[in-house]
N, C-alpha and C positions, 0 to 999 in steps of 0.2 A: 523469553526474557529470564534469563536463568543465574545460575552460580557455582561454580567447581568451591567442594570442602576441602579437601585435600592439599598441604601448602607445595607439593611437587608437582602435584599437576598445574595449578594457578600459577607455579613458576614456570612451567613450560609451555602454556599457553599465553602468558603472559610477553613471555619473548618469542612467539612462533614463526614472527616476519625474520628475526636475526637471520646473517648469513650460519651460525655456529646450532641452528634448528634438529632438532634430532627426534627421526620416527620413533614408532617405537619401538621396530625391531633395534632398532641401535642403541637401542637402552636397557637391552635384557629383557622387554618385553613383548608378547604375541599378539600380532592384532586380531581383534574378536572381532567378527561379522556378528551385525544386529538383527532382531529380526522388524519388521514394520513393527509390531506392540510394542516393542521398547523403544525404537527411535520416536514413534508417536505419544509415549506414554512421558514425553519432557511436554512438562504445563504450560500453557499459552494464559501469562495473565495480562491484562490491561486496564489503563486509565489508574487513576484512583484519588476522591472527591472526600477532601478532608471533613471532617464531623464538625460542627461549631466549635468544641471542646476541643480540637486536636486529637481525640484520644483514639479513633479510629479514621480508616480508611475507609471507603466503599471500593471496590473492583467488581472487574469482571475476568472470569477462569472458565477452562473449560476441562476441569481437571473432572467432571461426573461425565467427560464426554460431550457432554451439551455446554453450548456458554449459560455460565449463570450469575447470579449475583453473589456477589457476600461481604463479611467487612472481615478487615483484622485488624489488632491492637497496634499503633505504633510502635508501643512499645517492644510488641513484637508478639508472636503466641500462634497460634492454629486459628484457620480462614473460619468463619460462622456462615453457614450458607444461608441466604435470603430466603433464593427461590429455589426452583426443583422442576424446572422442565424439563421434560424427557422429549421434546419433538422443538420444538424452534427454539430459536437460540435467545437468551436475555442479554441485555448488553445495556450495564448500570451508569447512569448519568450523571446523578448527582446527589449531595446530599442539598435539604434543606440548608438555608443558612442561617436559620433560626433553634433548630430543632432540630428530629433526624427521623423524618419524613425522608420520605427519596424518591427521586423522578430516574426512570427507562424505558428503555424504547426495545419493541418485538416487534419481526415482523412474520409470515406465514409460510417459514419453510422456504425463506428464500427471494420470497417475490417481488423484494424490496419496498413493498408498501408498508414504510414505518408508522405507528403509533406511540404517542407518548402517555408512559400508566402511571399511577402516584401510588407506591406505598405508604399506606395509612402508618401511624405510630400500633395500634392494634395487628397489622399483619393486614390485615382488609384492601385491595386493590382496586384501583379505578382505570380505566380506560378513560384517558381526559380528551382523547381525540377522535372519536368513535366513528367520527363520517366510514361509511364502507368505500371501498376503494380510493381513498383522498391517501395522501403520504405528509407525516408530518416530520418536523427536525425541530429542534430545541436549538435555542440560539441564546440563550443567556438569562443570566438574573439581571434584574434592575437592579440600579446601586441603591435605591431606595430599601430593598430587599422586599419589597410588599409583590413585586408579581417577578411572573419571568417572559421571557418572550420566545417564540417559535413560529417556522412559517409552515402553512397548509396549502393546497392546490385545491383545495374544497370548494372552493368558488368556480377556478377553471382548469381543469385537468391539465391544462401547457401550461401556468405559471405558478408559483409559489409567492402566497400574499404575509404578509408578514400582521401578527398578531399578540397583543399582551393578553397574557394570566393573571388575575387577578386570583391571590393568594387566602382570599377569603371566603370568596365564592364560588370559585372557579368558575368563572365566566369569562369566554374569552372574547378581547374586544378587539376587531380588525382596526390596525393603525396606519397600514401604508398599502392599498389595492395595487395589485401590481399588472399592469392593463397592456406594459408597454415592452415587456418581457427583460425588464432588468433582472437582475440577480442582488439583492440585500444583501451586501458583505459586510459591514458594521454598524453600530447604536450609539449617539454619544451618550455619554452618562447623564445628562439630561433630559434626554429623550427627544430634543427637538431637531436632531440633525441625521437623517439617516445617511451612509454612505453605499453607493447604488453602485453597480457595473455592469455595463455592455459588453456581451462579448463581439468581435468584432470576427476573428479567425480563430482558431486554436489555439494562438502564441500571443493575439493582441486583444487588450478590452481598455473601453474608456471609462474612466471614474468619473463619481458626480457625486457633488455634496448635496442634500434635498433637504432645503430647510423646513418642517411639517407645518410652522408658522404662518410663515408668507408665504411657502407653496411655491417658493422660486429654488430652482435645479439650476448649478452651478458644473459644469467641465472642470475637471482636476487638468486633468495632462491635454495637451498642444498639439502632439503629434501623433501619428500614429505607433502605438509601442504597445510591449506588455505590462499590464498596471495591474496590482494588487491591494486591498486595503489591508490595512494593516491593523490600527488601533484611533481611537483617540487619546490625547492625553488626559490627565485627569478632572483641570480644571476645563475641559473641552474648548480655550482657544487655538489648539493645536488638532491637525489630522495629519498618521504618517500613515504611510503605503509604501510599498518596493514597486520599480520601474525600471525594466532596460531603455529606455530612452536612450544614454546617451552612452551606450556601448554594447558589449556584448553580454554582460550578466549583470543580475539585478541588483540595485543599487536599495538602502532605505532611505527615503524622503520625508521632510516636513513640510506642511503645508499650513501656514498660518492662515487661521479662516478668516480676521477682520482685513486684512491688506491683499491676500491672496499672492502671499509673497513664499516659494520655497527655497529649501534648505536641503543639502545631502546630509546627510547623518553617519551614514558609515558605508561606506565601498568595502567590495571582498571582492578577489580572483575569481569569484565561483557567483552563485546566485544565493542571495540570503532570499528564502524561503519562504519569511516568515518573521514576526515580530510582536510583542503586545504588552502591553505594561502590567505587573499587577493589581493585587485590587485597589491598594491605596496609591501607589504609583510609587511605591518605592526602588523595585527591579524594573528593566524594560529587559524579556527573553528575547532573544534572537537566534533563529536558526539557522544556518549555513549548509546547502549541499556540497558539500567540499568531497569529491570526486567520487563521488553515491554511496558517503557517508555524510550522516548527521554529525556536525561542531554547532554546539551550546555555547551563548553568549550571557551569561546572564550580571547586565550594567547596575551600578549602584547611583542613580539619579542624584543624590543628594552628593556624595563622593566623587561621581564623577571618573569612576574608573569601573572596569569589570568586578567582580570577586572570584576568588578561587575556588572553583569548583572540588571537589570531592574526589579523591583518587583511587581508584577503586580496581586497584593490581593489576593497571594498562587497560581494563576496557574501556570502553567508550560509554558515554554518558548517549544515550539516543533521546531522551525527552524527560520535563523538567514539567513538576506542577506547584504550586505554594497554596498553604492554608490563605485564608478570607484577611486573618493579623499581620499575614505575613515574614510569621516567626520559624515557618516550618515550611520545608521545603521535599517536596516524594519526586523518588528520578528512579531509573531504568538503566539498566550499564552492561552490558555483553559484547560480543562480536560476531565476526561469521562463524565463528567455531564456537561459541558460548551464548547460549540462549539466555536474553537478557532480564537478570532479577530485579524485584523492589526494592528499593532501600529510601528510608527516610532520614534528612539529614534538619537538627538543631542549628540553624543558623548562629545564634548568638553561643553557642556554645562550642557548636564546630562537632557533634558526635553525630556518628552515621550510625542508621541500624539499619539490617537487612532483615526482610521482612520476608522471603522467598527463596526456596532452593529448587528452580523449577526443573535442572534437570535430573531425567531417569537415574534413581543411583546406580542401575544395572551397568549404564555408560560409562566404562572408564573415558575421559574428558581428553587423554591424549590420541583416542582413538579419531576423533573428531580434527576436520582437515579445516586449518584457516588460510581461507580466500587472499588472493594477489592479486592487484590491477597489475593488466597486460595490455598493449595498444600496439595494433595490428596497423598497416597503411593497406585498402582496400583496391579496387581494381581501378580505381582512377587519382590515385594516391590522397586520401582522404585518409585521417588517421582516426582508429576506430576503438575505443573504449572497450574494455571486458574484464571480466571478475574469473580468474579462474583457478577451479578448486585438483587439486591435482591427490589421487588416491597416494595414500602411503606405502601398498604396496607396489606402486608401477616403477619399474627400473628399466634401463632402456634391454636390459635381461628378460623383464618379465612386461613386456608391452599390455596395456591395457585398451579397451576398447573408450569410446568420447563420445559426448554430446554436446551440439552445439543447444544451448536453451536461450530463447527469446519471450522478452516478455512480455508484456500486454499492454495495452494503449488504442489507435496509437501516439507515441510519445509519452509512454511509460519510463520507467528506466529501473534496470536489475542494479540493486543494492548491497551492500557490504555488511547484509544482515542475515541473522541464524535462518535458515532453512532448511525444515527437517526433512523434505521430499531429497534436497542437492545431496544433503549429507547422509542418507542412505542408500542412494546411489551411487554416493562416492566411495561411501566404506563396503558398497559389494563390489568396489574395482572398476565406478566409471568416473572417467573424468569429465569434469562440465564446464564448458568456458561458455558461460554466461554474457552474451554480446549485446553491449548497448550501439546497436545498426543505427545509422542516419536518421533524426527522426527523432530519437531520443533525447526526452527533456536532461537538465543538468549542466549543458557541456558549450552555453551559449545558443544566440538567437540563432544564429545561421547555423549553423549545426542541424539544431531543432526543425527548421523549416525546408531541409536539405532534399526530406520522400514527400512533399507535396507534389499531389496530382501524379507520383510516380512507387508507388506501394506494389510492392510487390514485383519490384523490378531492380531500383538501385540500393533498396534498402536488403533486396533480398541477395544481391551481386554481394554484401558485405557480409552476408551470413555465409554464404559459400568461400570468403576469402577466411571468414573464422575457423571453417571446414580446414579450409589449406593449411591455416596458421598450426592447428591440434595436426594435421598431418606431418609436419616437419617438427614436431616434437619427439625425441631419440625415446621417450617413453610409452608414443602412442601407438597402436593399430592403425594404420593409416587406412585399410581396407573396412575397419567396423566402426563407423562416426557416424552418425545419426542425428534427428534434430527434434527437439521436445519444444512446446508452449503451449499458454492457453491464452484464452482470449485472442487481442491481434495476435498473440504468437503462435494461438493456434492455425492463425490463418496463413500465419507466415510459414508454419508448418504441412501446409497441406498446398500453397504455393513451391515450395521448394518442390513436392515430391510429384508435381503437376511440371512445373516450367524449367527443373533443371533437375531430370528423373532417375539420376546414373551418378548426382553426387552424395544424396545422405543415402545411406543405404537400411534408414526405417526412420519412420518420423511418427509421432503420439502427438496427436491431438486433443487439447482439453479445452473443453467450450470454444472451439475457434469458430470463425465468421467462413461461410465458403461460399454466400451468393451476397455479394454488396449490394444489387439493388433491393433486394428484398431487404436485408437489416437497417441499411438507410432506410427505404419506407416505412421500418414498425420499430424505431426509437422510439421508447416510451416518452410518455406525453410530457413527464415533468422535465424530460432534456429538451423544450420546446425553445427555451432560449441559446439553448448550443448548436442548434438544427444547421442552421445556416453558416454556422466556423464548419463543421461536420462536410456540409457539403463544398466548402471550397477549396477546404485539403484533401478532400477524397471523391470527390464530385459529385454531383445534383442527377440523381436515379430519373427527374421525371425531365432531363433535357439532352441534349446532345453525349452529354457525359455519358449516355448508357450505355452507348458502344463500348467507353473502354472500362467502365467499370463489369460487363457482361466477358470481355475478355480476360479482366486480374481476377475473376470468382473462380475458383478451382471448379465448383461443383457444374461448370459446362466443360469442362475437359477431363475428367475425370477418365477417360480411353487412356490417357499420356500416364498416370499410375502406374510403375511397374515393381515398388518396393514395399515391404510389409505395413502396415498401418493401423495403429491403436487411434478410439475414439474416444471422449469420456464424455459426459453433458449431464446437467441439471435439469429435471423435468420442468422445473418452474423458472426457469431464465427469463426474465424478462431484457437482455440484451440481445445474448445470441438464441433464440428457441429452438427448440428442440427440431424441430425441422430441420434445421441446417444439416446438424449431424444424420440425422436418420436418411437424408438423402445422398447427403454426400457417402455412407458407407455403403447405401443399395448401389449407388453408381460405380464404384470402385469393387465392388464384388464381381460385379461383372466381367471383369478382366481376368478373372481367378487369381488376383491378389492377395495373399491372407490379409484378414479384417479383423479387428477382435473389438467390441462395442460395448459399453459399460457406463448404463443410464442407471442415474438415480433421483428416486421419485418425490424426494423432497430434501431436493438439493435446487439451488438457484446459482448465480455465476461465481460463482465460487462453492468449496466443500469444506464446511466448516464443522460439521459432527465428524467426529474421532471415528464412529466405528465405520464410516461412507471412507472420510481418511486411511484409513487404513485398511481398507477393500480395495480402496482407487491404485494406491501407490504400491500394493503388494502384485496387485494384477500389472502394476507399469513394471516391474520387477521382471516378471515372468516375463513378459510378451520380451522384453529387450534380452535375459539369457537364451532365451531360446530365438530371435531373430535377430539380434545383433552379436552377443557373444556363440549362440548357437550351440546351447547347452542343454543337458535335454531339463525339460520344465519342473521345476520347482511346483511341491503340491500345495494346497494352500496349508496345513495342515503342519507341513515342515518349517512354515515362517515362523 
């Protein structure tokens, strides 16, 4: 989340969709190959949790390499860092709302078992949730401000029970046992109303209002559809949630609790995402995925109309937070080419400050390629969504090599956001068209529900037609296209190079799935309430289904491999485990495939330390010039 100083560059990235767009050879200037430390060395900040006073922020950065804590002045000045881990990563929650105590959560190098710790006013730490192996999440302050609440699995490793903090003692007291494997999606401001969800499939869940009172559970929606909670209102006679019920994207609803009578609130083209009032209820935020970009709504309750957001030299506003008064509002604005910065904006007065210059100065910012949706009709004329970044030097003179990249889920979807892995790839001369395949949230129900029961077949037929698409591009290599992802992309990645072995010609795997019934049987315990969507979009390991889940797992075909193969993986994954990879590469060596394998020991599903970053993506560098462009290999030394 970043910011160009320069007012030439921020004017040319600023217009970089125009048709009138100009590289930068066409400007008088040379493009400069990055090396991984400078592409990685632009700062990843997030969140940030205003101070009682306004006067500061809390964030989380991970500019020591590790994420950590720290604050900075609104007013603007250099980060203060909190904390100082050098092994797992800190990731800052909140400030007090009294004072500036502060609540975060760590977990162990990955393994997703969060705890929540309290910085004292002294500097002094607490572990407030210390069960060993329970996972805890923070779920809000009371409007009271006397506790906060958070749920634990402490009780029973498959559910998450929902629990108040008591701000004096810190004793937490269980308020809703959760026995029945609901999911707690909202609190009224009262406390006496919780709002519960069932997941039903993947795409659908039923809402319930749970009065703590009378102990009587109420059904929101009617039908079967995708239901969301959303927020209550402030005086808590109103509950709103998003629902496709009654079409193809989600709509926001209100639900008036004494008559049980609703209301639409606002329709969009797209699915609004998201919603919630603030803390006195003066803004209601609303989020839009409008075509795998974030649009910000943020409505004036009392006005009755939106207000005007902050313009911030064409980028895009990706997420909004407000002080407790409601006077001060912190947002984030970048694109696919601009890593997106802080800035904090004076409502009543209307001045913006930016708080953050997170990219590299080394980067000149023209060097950096902004993203195009492109939509492909796939092998049975389905029209297919994609993001793609096209290098600056590729001319249909100087053809460059392509990746198709998939992303993880499933029912993920690749976004219109900075990507420092895409855009070092891109400026060493590969193009990536980023395919949001069948399957893929964002683009409507039926859409979304299109690879049930069929992964790794029709969703993978659209990745091969995204192949096709990069191949009748006058700038591509049509002979050097390959396919990169992690997680399901990983899978989809190591399916492509299994079930149709002669179209990518090398595909990199990062933490991908390659035995379904194994990873359906060892979902960790707290996804105990998703188990059953899990298995009816991708089938039930302990019934009939194994036949054809044992057929889409790469890792028992693994003879049909004939193209080169990078693997990456997180020793502490508790999604995909390390097994997966380490089998799937023994099996594939066997063929005399080149293999190239690159585990790390306290990484979990994803690589979020810098210098693991920058080992991973320097080594994907290599393996693809030397087997896709077919160059002789880069040392590491020279990056």
């Amino acid at each position: 989340m970043k910011k160009i100083t320069l007012l030439l560059a921020i004017t040319i990235i600023a217009s970089a969709c125009k048709k009138d767009q100009k590289k930068p050879a066409e400007i008088g200037e040379t493009l400069k190959e990055y090396s991984i430390e400078q592409m990685m060395d632009n700062e990843s900040v997030l969140g940030g949790s205003f101070s009682p006073d306004n006067s500061k922020l809390l964030v989380t950065s991970n500019r020591s390499g590790i994420y950590n804590m720290y604050t900075v002045s609104t007013a603007g000045g250099e980060f203060e860092p909190i904390t100082k881990s050098d092994s797992s990563s800190v990731f800052a929650t909140s400030y007090f709302p009294k004072d500036e105590r502060m609540l975060f959560r760590m977990d162990n190098n990955g393994d997703e078992i969060y705890h929540i710790f309290l910085r004292e006013l002294d500097g002094n730490i607490k572990n407030l949730t210390p069960t060993k192996g329970a996972r805890a999440g923070f779920f809000g302050w009371a409007k009271d401000e006397k506790s906060f609440f958070f749920t634990s699995n402490k009780r029973d490793k498959r559910f998450m029970d929902l629990y108040e903090m008591n701000l004096e003692t810190f004793t937490p007291e269980m308020i809703y046992e959760n026995k029945e494997g609901y999911n707690v999606a909202a609190i009224s401001n009262n406390k006496n109303i919780l709002a519960l969800s069932k997941t039903v499939n993947t795409n659908d869940s039923d809402l319930f209002l749970f009065d703590r009172t009378t102990k009587v559970i109420t059904k929101i929606n009617l039908t079967l559809s995708g239901n969301s909670a959303a927020d209550f209102s402030i005086d808590d006679t109103d509950f709103y949630y998003t629902t496709d019920a009654e079409g193809e994207f989600a709509t926001l609803m209100k639900y008036t609790i004494s008559s049980n009578e609703t209301e639409k609130i606002l329709a969009k083209d797209w699915d609004i995402s998201g919603s919630y009032f603030t803390n006195n209820g003066k803004y209601r935020v609303t989020y839009i995925n409008e075509d795998a970009k974030n649009v910000i709504e943020v409505f004036d309750v009392a006005e009755g109309k939106n207000i005007t957001l902050p313009n911030v030299n064409g980028k895009s506003i990706t997420s909004v937070g407000f002080s407790r008064d409601e006077n001060m509002m912190r947002f984030y604005a970048g694109g696919s080419n601009s890593p997106s910065n802080l800035y904090v904006y004076d409502l009543a007065t209307q001045k913006q400050t930016q708080l953050t210059d997170v990219l590299n100065k080394d980067i000149n910012p023209n060097d950096l390629v902004e993203a195009k949706v492109i939509r492909y009709p796939s092998f049975d004329g389905v029209t297919i969504p994609a993001i793609y970044y096209l290098p600056h030097q590729a001319t249909e003179n100087n053809k460059v090599p392509a990746l198709v990249w998939v992303h993880g889920g499933p029912g993920g979807q690749s976004r219109q956001n900075f990507n420092s892995r895409i855009q070092y790839l891109v400026n060493h001369g590969y193009a990536v068209l980023a395919v949001n395949n069948r399957g893929s949230s964002g683009y409507g129900k039926t859409f979304f529900t299109m690879d049930d029961l069929n992964h790794g077949e029709k969703d993978l037929q659209d990745c091969v037609e995204g192949k096709n698409w990069l191949a009748n591009q006058p700038e591509i290599d049509a002979e050097k296209i390959g396919i990169i992802g992690g997680s399901y992309g990983g899978y989809m990645t190591m399916a492509a190079l299994t079930y149709t072995p002669e179209e990518f010609a090398v595909g990199v795997n990062i933490y991908g799935v390659t035995n379904w019934m194994r990873t359906l049987k060892s979902i960790p315990s707290w996804w105990e309430s998703f188990r059953e969507a899990l298995y009816k979009e991708l089938g039930n390991p302990y019934s009939a289904d194994s036949v054809r889940l044992k057929r889409i797992s790469p890792l028992f075909h693994t003879d049909k491999v004939t193209k080169p193969l990078m693997v990456l993986q997180g020793a502490t994954d508790p999604r995909v485990l390390q097994v997966e990879s380490d089998e799937i590469v023994a099996g594939v060596k066997k063929n005399g495939v080149p293999v190239e394998y690159v585990l790390f020991e306290d990484e979990g599903h994803g690589f979020v330390k810098k210098e693991n970053q920058i080992e991973a993506n320097s080594k994907i560098l290599q393996f693809l010039d030397t087997y896709l462009k077919k160059e002789t290999p880069i040392k590491n030394d020279e990056l």
